[in-house]
N, C-alpha and C positions, 0 to 999 in steps of 0.2 A: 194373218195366220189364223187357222180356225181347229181349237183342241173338242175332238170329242170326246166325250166319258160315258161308258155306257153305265146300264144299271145293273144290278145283282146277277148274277149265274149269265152275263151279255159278255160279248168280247165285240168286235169289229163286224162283224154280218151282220149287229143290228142294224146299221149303217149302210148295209152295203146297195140299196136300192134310192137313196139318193144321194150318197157322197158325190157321184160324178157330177151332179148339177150345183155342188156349192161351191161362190164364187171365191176363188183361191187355194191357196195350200195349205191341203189338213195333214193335222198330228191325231193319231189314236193312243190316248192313255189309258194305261191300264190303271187297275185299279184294286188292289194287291195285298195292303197295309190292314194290321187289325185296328186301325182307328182312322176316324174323318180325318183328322189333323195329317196321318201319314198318309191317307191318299192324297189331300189336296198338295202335299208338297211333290208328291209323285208327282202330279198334272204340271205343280207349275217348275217344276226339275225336265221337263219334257218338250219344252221349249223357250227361245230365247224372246225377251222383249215384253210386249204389248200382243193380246191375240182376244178373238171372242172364242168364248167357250158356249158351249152345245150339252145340256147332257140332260139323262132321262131318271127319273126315280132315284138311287143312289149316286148317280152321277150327277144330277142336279145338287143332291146333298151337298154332296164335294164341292160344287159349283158354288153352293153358299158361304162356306169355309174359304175357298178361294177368295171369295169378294172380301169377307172378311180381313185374312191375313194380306193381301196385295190388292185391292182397289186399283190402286193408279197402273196396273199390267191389264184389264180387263176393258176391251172395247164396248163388246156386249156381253151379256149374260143371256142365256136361252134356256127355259126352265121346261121341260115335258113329265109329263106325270109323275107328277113329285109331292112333298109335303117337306113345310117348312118347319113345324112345331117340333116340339123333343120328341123323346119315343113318350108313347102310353105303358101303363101298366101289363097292359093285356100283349101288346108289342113285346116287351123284354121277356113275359113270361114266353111267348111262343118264340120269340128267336133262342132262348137256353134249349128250347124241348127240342127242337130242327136241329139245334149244334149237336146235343146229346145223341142224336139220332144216328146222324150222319157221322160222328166219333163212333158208333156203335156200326158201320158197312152200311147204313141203311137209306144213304146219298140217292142212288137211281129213286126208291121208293119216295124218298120227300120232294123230290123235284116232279116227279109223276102224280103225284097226290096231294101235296100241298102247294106246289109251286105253280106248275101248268096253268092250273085251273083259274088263276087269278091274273094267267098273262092279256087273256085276249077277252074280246066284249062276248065270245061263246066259253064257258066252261070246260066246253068239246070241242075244239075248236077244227080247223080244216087238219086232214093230213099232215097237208107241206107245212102250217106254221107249226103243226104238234112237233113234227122231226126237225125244225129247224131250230127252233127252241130248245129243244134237249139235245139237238148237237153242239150246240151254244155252250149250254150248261156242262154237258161232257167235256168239253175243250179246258173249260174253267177248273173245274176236277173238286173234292170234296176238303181239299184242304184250305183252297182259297175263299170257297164259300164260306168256312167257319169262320175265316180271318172276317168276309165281308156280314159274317152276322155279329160277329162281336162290333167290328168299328160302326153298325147301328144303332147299336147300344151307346156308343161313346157320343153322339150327336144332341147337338143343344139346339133348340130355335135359332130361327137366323134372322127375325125378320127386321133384327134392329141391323146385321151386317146387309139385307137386300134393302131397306130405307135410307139408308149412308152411302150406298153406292151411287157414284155419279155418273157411271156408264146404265145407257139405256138396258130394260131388263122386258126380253118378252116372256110369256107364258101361252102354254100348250097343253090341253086333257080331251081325254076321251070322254062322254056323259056314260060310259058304260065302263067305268074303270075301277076295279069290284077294291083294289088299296088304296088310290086316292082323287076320290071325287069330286066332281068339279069347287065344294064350298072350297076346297083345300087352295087350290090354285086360285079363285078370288081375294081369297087374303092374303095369296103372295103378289097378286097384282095393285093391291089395294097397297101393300106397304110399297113396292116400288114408284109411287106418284100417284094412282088412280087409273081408271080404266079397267076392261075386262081381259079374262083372257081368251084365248082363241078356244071354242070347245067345239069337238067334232063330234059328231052324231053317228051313233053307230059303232064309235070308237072305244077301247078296252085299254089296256093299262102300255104296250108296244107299239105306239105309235106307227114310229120307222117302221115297220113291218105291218102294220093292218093298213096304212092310209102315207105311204111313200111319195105319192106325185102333190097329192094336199101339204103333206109336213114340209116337204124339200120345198115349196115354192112359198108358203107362212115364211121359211125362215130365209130364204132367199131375198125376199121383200123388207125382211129388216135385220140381216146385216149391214153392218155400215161398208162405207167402200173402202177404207183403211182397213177391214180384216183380210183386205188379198195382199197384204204388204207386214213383213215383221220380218220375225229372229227365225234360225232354223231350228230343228231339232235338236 
C-alpha cells in the first residue's frame, strides 16, 4: 500500500500525472488537522497495516511525525521538497501575517502573491501550472489553509525520528526550489544513513507537477515490492 500526502494549499492532482505508474494501491490523505501530530494520525487512521508513504513539503513533515510515532507501519519513507528542522523565526512570523490575512477575505490574494510565486522554479510560471495550482488551493479553501499554517508552527525537527527509522528513507528537490533548497534535503539524507539526495535541475518546489515522468520513475525505482501488498483503507 502506498499513502500520499501532499503539501500545503495540494489535494490529489498533485499526484495525478504519475499515480498511474506506481506500483500498487494508493491511499490519498488528506491533511486537515491544526497540528503535525493530528495530521500524522489522519495518514496513519487512513489505512490498515504496513504502507510506504510518499509526501511532498508538508506532507513529508507529516511523513516525519509518522516515522516517529509508528516506525514499525512504514516500508518506506519518500521525502520531496521538504525540510526537516523546526520552524525559524522569520517562518512563525510570516505564517501568523498569511493566517491573519486570510481570517481577514484576503485568501485568493495571499495564494496569488505569496503562495504561487514560490511553487515553481519560474516565479511566473506557465499558464496551466499557474491555474492548476490555484485550483488546488481553491479546492482546499481558506479555512483549512489556517489550520495547515498553524499545524507548521506546531513542528519540531525530526532528524532524530528519520535516523531511528529502519525502513529505507529516499529524498527528492528541485535545485531551483525558492522554500527548501537543496542544503535542506542533504541533511535529511545525511541523517537517514548517508548518501545524496536525488536533485533535479531545473526543478522548483512541486515536483509532481514540473518533472512527473523523472519523480514517478526516482520513486518507482525504490519502492520496495512489499508496498503493492497491505491493509485497505
Amino acid at each position: 500500500m502506498i499513502v500520499l500526502v501532499p503539501g500545503m494549499l495540494c489535494d490529489a492532482d498533485l499526484w495525478s500525472d504519475l499515480v498511474e505508474g506506481l506500483p500498487g494501491p494508493v491511499v490519498h490523505a488528506a491533511i486537515t488537522a491544526d497540528s503535525v501530530g493530528g495530521m500524522a494520525e489522519q495518514v496513519l487512521s487512513s489505512v490498515d497495516g504496513e504502507f510506504s508513504l510518499i509526501g511532498l513539503s508538508l506532507g513529508a513533515i507529516v511523513g516525519f511525525e509518522v516515522a516517529r510515532r509508528a516506525p514499525q507501519r512504514l516500508r518506506s519513507l519518500h521525502a520531496l521538497s521538504t525540510n526537516a528542522g523546526p520552524p525559524r523565526p522569520e517562518q512563525l512570523a510570516g505564517w501568523t501575517e498569511l493566517a491573519e490575512r486570510t481570517r481577514a477575505g484576503q485568501f485568493a490574494e495571499v495564494v496569488a502573491e505569496r503562495i504561487l510565486p514560490a511553487m515553481f522554479a519560474d516565479p511566473s510560471p506557465p499558464r496551466a501550472r499557474r491555474e492548476r495550482f490555484l485550483a488546488m488551493a481553491d479546492r482546499i479553501g481558506p479555512e483549512v489553509f489556517r489550520a495547515q499554517l498553524a499545524a507548521q508552527a506546531t513542528r519540531v525537527g525530526a532528524f532524530d525520528a528519520i535516523a531511528a527509522l529502519p525502513a529505507p528513507v529516499q529524498v527528492l528537490c528541485g535545485d531551483r526550489d525558492a522554500l527548501c533548497p537543496p542544503e535542506f534535503h542533504r541533511d535529511i539524507a545525511r541523517s537517514a544513513g548517508g548518501g545524496e539526495p536525488h536533485v533535479l535541475a531545473g526543478a522548483g518546489h512541486l515536483l509532481p507537477v514540473e518533472r512527473p515522468a523523472v519523480v514517478g520513475a526516482l520513486l518507482r525505482g525504490n519502492l520496495p515490492a512489499r508496498a503493492t501488498s497491505g491493509g485497505g483503507a
